[in-house]
C-alpha positions in Angstrom: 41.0 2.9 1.1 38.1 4.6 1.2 36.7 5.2 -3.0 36.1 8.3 -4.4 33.2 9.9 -6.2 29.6 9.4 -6.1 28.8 6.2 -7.8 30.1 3.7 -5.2 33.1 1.3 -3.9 32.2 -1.1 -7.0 34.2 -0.4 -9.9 37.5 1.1 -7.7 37.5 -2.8 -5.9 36.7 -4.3 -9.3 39.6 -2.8 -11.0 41.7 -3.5 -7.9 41.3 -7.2 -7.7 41.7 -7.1 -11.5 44.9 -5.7 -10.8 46.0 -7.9 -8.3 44.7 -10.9 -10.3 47.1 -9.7 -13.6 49.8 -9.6 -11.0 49.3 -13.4 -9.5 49.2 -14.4 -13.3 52.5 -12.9 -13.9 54.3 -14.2 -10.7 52.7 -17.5 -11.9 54.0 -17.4 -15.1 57.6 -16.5 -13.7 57.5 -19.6 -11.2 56.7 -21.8 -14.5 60.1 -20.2 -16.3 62.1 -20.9 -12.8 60.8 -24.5 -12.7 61.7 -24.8 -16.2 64.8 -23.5 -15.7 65.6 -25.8 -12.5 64.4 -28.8 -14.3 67.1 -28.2 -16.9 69.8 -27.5 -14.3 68.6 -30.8 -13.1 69.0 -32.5 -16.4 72.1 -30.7 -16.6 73.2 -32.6 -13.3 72.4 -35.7 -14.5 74.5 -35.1 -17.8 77.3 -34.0 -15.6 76.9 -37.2 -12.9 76.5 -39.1 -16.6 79.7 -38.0 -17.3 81.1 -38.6 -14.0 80.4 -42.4 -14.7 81.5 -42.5 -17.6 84.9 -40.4 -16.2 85.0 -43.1 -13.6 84.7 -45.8 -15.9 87.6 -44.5 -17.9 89.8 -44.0 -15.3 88.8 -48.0 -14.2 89.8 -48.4 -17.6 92.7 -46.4 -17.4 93.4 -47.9 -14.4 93.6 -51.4 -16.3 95.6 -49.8 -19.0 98.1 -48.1 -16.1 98.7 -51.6 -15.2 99.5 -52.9 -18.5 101.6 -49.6 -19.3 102.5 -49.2 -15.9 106.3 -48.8 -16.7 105.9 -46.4 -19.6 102.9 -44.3 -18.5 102.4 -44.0 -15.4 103.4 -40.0 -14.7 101.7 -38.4 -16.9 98.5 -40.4 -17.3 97.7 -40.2 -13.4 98.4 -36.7 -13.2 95.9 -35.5 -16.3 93.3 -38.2 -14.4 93.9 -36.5 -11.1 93.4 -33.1 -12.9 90.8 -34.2 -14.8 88.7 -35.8 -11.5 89.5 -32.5 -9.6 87.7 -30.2 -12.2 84.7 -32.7 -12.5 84.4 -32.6 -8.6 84.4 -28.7 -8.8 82.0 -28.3 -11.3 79.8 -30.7 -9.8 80.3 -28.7 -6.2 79.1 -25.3 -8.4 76.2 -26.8 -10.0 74.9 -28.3 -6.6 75.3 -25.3 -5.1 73.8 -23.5 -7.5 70.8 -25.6 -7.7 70.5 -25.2 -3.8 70.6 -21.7 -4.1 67.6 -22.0 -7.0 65.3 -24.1 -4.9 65.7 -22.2 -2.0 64.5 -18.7 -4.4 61.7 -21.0 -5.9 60.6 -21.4 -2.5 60.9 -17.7 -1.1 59.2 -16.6 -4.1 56.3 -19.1 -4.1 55.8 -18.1 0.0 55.5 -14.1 -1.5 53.1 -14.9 -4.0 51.0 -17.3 -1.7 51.1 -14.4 1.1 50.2 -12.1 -1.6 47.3 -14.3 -2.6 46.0 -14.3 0.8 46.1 -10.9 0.8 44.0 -10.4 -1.9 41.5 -13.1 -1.0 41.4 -11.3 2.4 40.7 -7.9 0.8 38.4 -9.4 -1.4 36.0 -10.7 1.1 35.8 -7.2 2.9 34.8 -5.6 -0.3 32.4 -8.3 -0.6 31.1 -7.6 2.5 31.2 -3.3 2.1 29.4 -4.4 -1.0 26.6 -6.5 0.8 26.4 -3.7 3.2 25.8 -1.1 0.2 23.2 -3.3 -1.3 21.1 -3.4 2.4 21.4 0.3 2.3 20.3 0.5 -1.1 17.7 -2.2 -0.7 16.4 0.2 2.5 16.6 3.1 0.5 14.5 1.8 -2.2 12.1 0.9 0.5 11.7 3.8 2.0 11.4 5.6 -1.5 8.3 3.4 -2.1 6.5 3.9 0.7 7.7 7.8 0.3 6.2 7.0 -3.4 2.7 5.4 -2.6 1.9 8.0 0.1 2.7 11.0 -2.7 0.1 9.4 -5.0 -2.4 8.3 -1.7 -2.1 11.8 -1.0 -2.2 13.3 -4.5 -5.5 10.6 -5.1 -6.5 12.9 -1.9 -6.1 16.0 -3.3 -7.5 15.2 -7.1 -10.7 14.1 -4.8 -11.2 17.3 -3.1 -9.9 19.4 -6.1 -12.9 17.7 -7.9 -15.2 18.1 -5.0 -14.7 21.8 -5.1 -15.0 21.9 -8.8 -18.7 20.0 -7.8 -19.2 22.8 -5.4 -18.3 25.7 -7.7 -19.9 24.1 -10.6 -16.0 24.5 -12.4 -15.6 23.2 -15.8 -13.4 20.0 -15.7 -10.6 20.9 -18.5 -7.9 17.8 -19.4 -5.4 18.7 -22.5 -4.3 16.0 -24.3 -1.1 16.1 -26.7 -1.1 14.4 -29.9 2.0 12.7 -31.2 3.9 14.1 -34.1 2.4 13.0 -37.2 3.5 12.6 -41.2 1.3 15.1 -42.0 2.6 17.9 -40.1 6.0 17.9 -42.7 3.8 17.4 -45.8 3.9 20.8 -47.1 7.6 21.7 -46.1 9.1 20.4 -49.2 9.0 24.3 -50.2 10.9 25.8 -47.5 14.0 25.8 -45.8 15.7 23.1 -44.3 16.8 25.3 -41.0 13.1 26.5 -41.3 11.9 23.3 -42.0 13.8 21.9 -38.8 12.0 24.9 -36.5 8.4 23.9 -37.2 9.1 20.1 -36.4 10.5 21.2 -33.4 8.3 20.3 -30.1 7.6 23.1 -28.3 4.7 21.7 -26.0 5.3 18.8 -23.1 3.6 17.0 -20.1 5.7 18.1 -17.2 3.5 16.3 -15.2 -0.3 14.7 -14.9 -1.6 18.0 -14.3 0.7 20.6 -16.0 1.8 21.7 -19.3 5.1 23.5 -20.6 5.1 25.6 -23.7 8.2 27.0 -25.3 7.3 30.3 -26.6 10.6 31.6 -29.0 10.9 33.9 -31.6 13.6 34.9 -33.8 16.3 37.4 -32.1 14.2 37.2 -28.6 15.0 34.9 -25.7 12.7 31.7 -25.2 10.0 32.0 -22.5 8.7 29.3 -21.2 4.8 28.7 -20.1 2.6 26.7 -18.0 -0.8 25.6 -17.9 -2.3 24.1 -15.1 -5.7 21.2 -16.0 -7.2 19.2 -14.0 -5.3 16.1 -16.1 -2.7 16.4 -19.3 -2.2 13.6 -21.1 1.0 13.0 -22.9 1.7 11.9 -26.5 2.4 8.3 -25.6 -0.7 8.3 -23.1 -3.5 5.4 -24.9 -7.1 6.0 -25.2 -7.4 3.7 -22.5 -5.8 6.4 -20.1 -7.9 8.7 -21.8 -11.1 6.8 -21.3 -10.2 5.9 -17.3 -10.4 9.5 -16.3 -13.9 10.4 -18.2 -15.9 6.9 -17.0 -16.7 8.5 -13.2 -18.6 11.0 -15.3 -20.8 8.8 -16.4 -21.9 7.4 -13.0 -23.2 10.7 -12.1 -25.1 9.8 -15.5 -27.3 7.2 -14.3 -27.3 9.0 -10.6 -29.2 11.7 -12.0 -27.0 14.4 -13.6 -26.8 15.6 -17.0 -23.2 15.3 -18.6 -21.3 16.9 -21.3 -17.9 16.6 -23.1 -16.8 18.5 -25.3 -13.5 18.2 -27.8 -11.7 21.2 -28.6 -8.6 22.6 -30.7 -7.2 23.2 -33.9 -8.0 21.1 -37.1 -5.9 18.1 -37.3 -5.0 18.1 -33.1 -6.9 14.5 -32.6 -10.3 16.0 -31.9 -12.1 13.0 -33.6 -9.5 10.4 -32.5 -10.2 11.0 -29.0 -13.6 11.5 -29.3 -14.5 8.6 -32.0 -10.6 6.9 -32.9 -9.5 5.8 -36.1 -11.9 5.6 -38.5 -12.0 3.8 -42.1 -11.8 6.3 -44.2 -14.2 4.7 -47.5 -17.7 5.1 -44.8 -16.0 6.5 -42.2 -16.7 3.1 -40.1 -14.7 2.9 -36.3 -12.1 0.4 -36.8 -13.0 -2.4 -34.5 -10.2 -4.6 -35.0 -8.2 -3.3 -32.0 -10.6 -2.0 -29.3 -8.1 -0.3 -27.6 -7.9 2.2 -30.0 -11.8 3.2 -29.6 -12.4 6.6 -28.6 -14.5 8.4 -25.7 -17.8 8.0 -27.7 -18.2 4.0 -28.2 -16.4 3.2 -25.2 -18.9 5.8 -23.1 -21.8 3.9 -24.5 -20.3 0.7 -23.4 -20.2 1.6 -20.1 -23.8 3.0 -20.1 -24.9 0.0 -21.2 -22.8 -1.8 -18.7 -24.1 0.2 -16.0 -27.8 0.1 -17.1 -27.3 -4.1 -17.6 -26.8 -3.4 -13.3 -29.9 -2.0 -12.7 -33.5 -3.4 -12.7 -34.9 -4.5 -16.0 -37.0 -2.1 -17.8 -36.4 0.6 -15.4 -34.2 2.1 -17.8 -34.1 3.0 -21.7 -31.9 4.9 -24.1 -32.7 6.9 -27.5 -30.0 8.9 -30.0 -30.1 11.5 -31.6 -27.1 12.6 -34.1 -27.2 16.7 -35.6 -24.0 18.4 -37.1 -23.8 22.0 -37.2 -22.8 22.9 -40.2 -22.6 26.9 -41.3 -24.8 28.3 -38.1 -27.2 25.3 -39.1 -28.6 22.4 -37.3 -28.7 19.3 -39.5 -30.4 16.4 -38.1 -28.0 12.9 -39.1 -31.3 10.4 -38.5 -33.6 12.1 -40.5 -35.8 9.7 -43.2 -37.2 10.4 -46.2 -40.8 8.4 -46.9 -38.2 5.5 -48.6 -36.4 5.1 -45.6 -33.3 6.7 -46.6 -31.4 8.7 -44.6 -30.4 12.2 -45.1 -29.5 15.4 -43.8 -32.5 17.8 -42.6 -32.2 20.9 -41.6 -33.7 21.8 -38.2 -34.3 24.4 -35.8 -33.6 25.5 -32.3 -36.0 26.8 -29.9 -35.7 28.1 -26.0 -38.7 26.6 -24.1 -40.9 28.3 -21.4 -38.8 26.9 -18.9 -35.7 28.5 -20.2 -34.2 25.1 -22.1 -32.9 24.9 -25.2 -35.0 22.0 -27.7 -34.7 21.0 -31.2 -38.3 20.7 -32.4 -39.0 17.2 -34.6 -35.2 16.0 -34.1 -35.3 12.2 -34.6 -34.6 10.1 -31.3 -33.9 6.3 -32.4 -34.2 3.5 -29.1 -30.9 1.5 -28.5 -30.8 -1.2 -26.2 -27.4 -2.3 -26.5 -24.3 -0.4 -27.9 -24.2 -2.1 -31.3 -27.4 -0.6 -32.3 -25.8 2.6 -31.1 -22.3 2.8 -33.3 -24.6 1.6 -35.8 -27.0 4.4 -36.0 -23.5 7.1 -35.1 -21.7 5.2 -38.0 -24.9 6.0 -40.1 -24.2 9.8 -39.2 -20.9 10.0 -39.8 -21.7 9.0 -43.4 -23.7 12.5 -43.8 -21.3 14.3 -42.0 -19.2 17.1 -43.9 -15.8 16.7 -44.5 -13.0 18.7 -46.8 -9.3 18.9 -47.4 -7.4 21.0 -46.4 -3.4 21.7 -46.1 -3.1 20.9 -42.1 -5.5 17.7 -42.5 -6.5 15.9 -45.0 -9.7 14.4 -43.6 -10.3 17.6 -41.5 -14.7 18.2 -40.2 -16.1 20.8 -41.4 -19.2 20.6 -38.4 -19.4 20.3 -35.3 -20.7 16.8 -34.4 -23.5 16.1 -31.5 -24.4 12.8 -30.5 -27.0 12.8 -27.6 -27.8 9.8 -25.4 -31.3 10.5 -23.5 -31.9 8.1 -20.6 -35.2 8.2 -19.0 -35.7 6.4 -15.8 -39.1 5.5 -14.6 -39.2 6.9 -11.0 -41.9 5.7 -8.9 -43.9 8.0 -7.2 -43.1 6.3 -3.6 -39.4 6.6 -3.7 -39.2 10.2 -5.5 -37.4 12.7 -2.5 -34.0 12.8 -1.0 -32.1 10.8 1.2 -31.1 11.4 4.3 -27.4 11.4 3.6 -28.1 13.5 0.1 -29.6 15.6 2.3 -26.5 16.4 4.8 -24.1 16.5 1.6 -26.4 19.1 -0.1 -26.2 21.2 3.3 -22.6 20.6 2.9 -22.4 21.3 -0.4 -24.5 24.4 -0.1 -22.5 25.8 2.9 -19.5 26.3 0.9 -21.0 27.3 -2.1 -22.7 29.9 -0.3 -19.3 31.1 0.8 -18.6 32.1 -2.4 -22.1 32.6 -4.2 -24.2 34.2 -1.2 -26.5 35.8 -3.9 -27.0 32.5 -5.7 -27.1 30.2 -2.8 -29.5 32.5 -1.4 -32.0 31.9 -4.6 -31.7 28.5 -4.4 -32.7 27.4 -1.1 -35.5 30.0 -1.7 -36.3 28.0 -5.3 -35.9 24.6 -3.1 -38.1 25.7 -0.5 -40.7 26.6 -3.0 -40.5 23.4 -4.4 -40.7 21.5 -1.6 -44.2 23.6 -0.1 -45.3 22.7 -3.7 -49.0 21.4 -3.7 -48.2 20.4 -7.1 -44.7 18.2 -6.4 -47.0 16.9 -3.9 -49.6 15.4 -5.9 -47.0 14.4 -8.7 -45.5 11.8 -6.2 -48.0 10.0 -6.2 -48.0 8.8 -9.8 -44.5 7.2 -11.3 -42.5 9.4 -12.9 -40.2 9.4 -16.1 -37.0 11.6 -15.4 -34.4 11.9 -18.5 -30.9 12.8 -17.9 -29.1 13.1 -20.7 -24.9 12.6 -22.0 -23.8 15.2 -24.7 -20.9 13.9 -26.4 -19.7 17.0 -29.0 -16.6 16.8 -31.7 -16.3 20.3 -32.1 -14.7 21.4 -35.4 -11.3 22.7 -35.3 -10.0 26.2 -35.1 -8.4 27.1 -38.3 -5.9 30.0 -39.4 -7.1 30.6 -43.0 -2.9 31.2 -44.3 -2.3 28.1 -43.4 -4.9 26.0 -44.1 -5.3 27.3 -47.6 -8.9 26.4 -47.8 -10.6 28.9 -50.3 -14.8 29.3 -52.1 -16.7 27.5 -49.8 -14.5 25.6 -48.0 -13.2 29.4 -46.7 -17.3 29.9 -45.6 -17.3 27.2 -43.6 -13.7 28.1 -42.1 -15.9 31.5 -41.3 -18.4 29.8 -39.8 -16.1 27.6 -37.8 -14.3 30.2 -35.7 -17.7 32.7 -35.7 -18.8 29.6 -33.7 -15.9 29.1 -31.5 -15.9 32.4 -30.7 -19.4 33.0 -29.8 -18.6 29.6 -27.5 -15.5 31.4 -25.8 -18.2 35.2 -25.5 -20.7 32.8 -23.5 -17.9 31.4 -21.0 -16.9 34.6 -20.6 -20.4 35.8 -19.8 -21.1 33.2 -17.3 -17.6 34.0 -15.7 -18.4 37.4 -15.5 -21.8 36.9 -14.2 -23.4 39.3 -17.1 -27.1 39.4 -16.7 -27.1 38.7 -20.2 -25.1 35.6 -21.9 -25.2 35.0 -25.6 -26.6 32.0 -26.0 -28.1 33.2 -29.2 -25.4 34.5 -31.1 -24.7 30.8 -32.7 -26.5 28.0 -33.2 -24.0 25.7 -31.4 -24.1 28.2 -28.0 -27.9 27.9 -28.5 -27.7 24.2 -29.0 -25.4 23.3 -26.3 -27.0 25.9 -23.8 -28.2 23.6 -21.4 -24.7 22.0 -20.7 -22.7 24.9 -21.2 -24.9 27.2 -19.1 -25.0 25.0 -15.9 -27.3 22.1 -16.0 -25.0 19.2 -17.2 -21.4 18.5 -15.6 -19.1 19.3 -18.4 -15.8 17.8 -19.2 -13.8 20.0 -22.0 -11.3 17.9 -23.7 -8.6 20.1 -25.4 -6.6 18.7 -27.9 -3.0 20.4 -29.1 -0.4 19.5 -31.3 3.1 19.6 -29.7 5.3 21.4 -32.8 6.1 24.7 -33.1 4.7 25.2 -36.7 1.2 24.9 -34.6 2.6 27.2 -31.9 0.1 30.0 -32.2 -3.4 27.4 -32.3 -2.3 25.5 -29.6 -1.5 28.6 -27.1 -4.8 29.9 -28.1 -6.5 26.4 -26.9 -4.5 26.7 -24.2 -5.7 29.8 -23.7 -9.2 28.9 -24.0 -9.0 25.8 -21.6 -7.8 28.3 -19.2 -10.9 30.9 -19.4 -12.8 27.8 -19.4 -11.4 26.3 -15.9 -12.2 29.2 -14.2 -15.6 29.7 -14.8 -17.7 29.2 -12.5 -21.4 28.1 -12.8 -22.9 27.1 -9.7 -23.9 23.7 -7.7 -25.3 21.4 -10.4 -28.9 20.5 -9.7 -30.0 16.8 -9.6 -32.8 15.3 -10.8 -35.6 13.5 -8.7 -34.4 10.1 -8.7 -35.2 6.8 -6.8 -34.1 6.7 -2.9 -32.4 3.7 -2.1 -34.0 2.6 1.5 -31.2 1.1 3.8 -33.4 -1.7 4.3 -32.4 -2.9 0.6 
C-alpha cells in the first residue's frame, strides 16, 4: 500500500506495525485465558478420575459388603452401582472430548497468530527496506543540494568580485546597511500613549531578505502596506556580530598600505548604532572601549589592528603612522589633541583651507606618532573625553559632532623602485578601457594628465632621490539625523540639532553634485563637506556604512537613510588614482 501525502512512508508503516503489534498482544493474551482455562479442565479431569478411584474403591468396597449382604442387598445395591458407573463413564467421555476439542482450538489459534506474526515481520522488513531506500534518496538529495549550494556561493563570491571590480572602475561608493536590534530604549517614552499605538511603533518594519537586499514595510493608517527594497553592496542583519561586520571592511585596508587613500563613513539616525559599529560599547564614566570582550570592538580599533598587523609584514622602518582626532561640532572644526603649554588637552578650534593643488588641509592640526595600536586607542580614548555629547528622548548618550579620526601612513619610497609594474600597467589599460566606455570625457583627461606626467622633467629628477608618499584611512562617526518632534531637544541642544542636519544635507547636495557631474560641487557649504572633500570627491575609496533601526516608530529616518545610501551608490566618481609606490621586482 502505497502512503499518502507528502511527508513520507514513515509514520503510515509506524502506526501500521503498532497496530499489528496491539493485535499479537491481544491474541497473546487470549492464548494465556485458553491455557488457563485448559489447565483447569485438566484439574477438573483429574478431580473427576479422583473420583473415579474413589467410585471404584467404593464399589470394591461395596463389592465386599454385597458379599456379606449378599442375600438381603443385592438388587438394588448393583443396580444404583451400575447406574452410578455408567454416568461417571459419560461424563468422563464429555470432558475428554471436550478437552480434545480445546487443544485442538489452542493449536489452530496459535498456528493463526504465528502466521500472522510472520506476516508482520515480513512486512516489516520491506518497510525497512523502502525506508533504507528513502534515506539513500534523501542522503543523494542532500548531496546534490550541497554541491548545488557551494557553487551558488562560488558563483555569488564571483559576482561580488566583479560587482566590486566595476565599483573600482566606476569609482562607485561601496554602501553596506546594517540593522540594529531592537533596543529598551526605543519603548522608553511610550508609557504615554496607547497600547494599540504603543504595539505599532515596536513593530519591525525593516528586514535582511538577504546579504545584499533590504525589505521595508511602508503602512499607514486606512492605506494598504507597500513593501520596499533596497539593493547594497552588503546588509547585515540584527543578529549579524561586529566580527561579520569587520570581515567585509578589512580588504579595504589592503588597498591602504598598496597605495590608496580610504574612507568610511557611518551614517543614520541618532541612536541607529552609528558609534557601536564604528567604536562598540563604550564605558560610559570616560567613554573608555570596553576591552573585556574583543569581539564586541568596533570598525575603528579593530582597523588599526590590522594596520598594524599589516605594517608588522613589511620592512622595518619603511613605514610609520601619526593621528589626528577633530569633531565638528556646530560648522566648526575642533581639534581632540590639541595642548595647552601644561600639557593638558583640550578642544581647539581650527580651520580648513583648500591648497594650490586643490586639497582640502587643516592648518596646525596636531598629528601624534603611534607605533603600535595601544598608543592609538589611547590617544582616540583621549578624544572621546572632549567629544560633545547630550540627551535626548531617542538616545540617551546621543553625539552631538561628527567625529574624524585620521591615520596618515607615509611610506619611504626609494627613488629606484618609484614607477609601475608591468602587470599594474596592463590592469590600468584594462581598467581604463572600460572606464572610458562610460567616461570618454574623463578618461580622455586622464591619459592626457598621465602622459604629462610621465614626459615630466621634473618626475624625472624626483626619482632619483627617496621619496615619502602618505596615504591616508579616514574613519568618520557622523552624527545622527534627528527629527526635532521627536527628539525633544530644545536651547542649544536644538542649535546643534540645526547644525547636524544643515551638515548632512550639504553632504547629500555634494553627492548629488558629483552624480550629476555639475562643474561646481559644494564642497564649501559645510565644514564637514570641506573637511572630508578629498575622500568624498574621489581621491580615497570610500565605504558608507548606513545604520537603521528596524521599528516602525523610526520608519520615516530610516527610509530617508535608505534613501541616502541609495543616491550614494550610484554616484559615480571616476577610477581612483594610486600613489607612486615601491615596485615589487619578480626577482624578489
Amino acid at each position: 500500500m502505497r502512503p499518502r501525502g507528502g511527508s513520507g512512508p514513515g509514520p503510515v508503516w509506524a502506526q501500521r506495525v503498532r497496530q499489528l503489534e496491539r493485535s499479537l498482544r491481544t491474541k497473546e493474551e487470549r492464548i494465556v485465558v485458553l491455557e488457563t482455562e485448559n489447565a483447569a479442565l485438566h484439574l477438573k479431569l483429574a478431580e473427576y478420575q479422583g473420583l473415579a478411584g474413589r467410585s471404584t474403591n467404593e464399589v470394591l468396597q461395596l463389592y465386599s459388603a454385597h458379599g456379606q449382604q449378599q442375600k438381603l442387598q443385592r438388587g438394588s445395591v448393583v443396580t444404583h452401582l451400575h447406574e452410578a458407573i455408567k454416568r461417571l463413564k459419560q461424563d468422563m467421555k464429555s470432558l475428554r472430548s471436550f478437552a480434545l476439542e480445546l487443544s485442538k482450538d489452542f493449536q489452530r489459534q496459535c498456528k493463526a497468530y504465528l502466521y500472522q506474526a510472520l506476516t508482520a515481520v515480513q512486512e516489516i522488513q520491506l518497510q525497512n527496506e523502502a525506508m533504507q531506500m528513502f534515506q539513500i534518496k534523501a542522503f543523494d538529495l542532500e548531496q546534490s543540494l550541497q554541491e548545488v549550494t557551494e557553487r551558488y556561493e562560488k558563483e555569488k563570491q564571483k559576482r561580488r568580485v566583479l560587482h566590486n571590480s566595476l565599483v573600482e572602475l566606476r569609482g562607485n561608493i561601496r554602501v553596506h546597511c546594517r540593522i540594529r536590534p531592537s533596543l529598551p530604549f526605543d519603548n522608553a517614552d511610550e508609557h504615554s500613549i496607547s497600547q494599540d499605538r504603543q504595539r505599532n511603533f515596536s513593530e519591525k518594519v525593516a528586514y535582511a531578505i538577504d546579504d545584499e537586499t533590504v525589505l521595508v514595510k511602508c503602512s499607514r493608517p486606512g492605506h494598504a502596506s507597500i513593501n520596499k527594497t533596497f539593493q547594497f553592496e552588503r546588509v547585515y542583519s540584527a543578529f549579524e556580530s561586529q566580527d561579520t561586520v569587520f570581515a567585509d571592511v578589512a580588504p579595504l585596508l589592503t588597498s591602504l598600505l598598496d597605495g590608496y587613500n580610504v574612507c568610511i563613513m557611518a551614517y543614520g539616525q541618532t541612536g541607529s548604532g552609528k558609534t557601536y559599529t564604528m567604536l562598540g560599547p563604550q564605558l560610559e564614566e570616560n567613554f573608555a572601549f570596553a576591552l573585556e570582550d574583543e569581539s564586541e570592538l568596533g570598525i575603528i580599533p579593530r582597523a588599526t589592528q590590522e594596520v598594524f598587523r599589516l605594517i608588522s609584514e613589511k620592512p622595518p622602518g619603511s613605514y610609520w603612522v601619526e593621528v589626528s582626532v577633530v569633531e565638528v561640532y556646530n560648522n566648526e572644526i575642533f581639534d581632540l589633541l590639541a595642548k595647552d603649554s601644561c600639557g593638558k588637552v583640550f578642544g581647539v578650534k581650527r580651520d580648513v583651507v583648500t591648497t594650490r593643488e586643490g586639497k582640502s588641509n587643516v592648518p596646525f592640526l596636531t598629528y601624534e606618532t603611534v607605533e603600535n595600536a595601544s598608543e592609538f586607542l589611547h590617544l582616540v580614548i583621549r578624544g572621546l573625553q572632549l567629544r560633545v555629547r547630550h540627551p535626548t528622548l531617542v538616545h540617551a548618550h546621543s553625539s552631538r559632532s561628527h567625529l574624524v579620526v585620521t591615520l596618515t601612513i607615509t611610506t619611504i619610497v626609494s627613488g629606484d623602485s618609484l614607477g609601475t609594474s608591468w602587470e599594474d600597467e596592463q590592469i590600468n589599460q584594462r581598467l581604463n578601457k572600460e572606464f572610458s566606455c562610460t567616461y570618454p570625457q574623463k578618461a580622455r583627461e586622464n591619459r592626457s594628465t598621465s602622459s604629462s606626467r610621465a614626459s615630466s622633467p621634473a618626475q624625472l629628477e624626483a626619482t632619483e632621490k627617496p621619496k615619502q608618499v602618505k596615504t591616508r584611512l579616514q574613519l568618520v562617526d557622523l552624527a545622527g539625523s534627528e527629527c526635532v518632534g521627536m527628539s525633544g531637544v530644545t536651547g542649544a541642544a536644538l542649535r546643534e540639532t540645526s547644525f547636524i542636519n544643515r551638515s548632512l544635507s550639504a553632504l547629500a547636495d555634494v553627492l548629488g553634485a558629483i552624480a550629476e557631474q555639475r562643474s561646481h560641487v559644494p564642497y564649501r557649504n559645510s565644514k564637514l563637506t570641506h573637511l572630508l572633500q578629498d575622500s568624498v570627491g574621489g581621491d580615497a575609496k570610500l565605504l558608507l556604512m548606513l545604520c537603521i533601526s528596524p521599528d516602525q516608530k523610526y520608519l520615516t529616518e530610516s527610509l530617508q537613510s535608505l534613501g541616502f545610501g541609495t543616491r550614494s551608490r550610484q554616484v559615480q566618481r571616476g577610477q581612483i588614482k594610486k600613489k607612486n609606490l615601491p615596485v615589487q621586482s619578480k626577482a624578489k
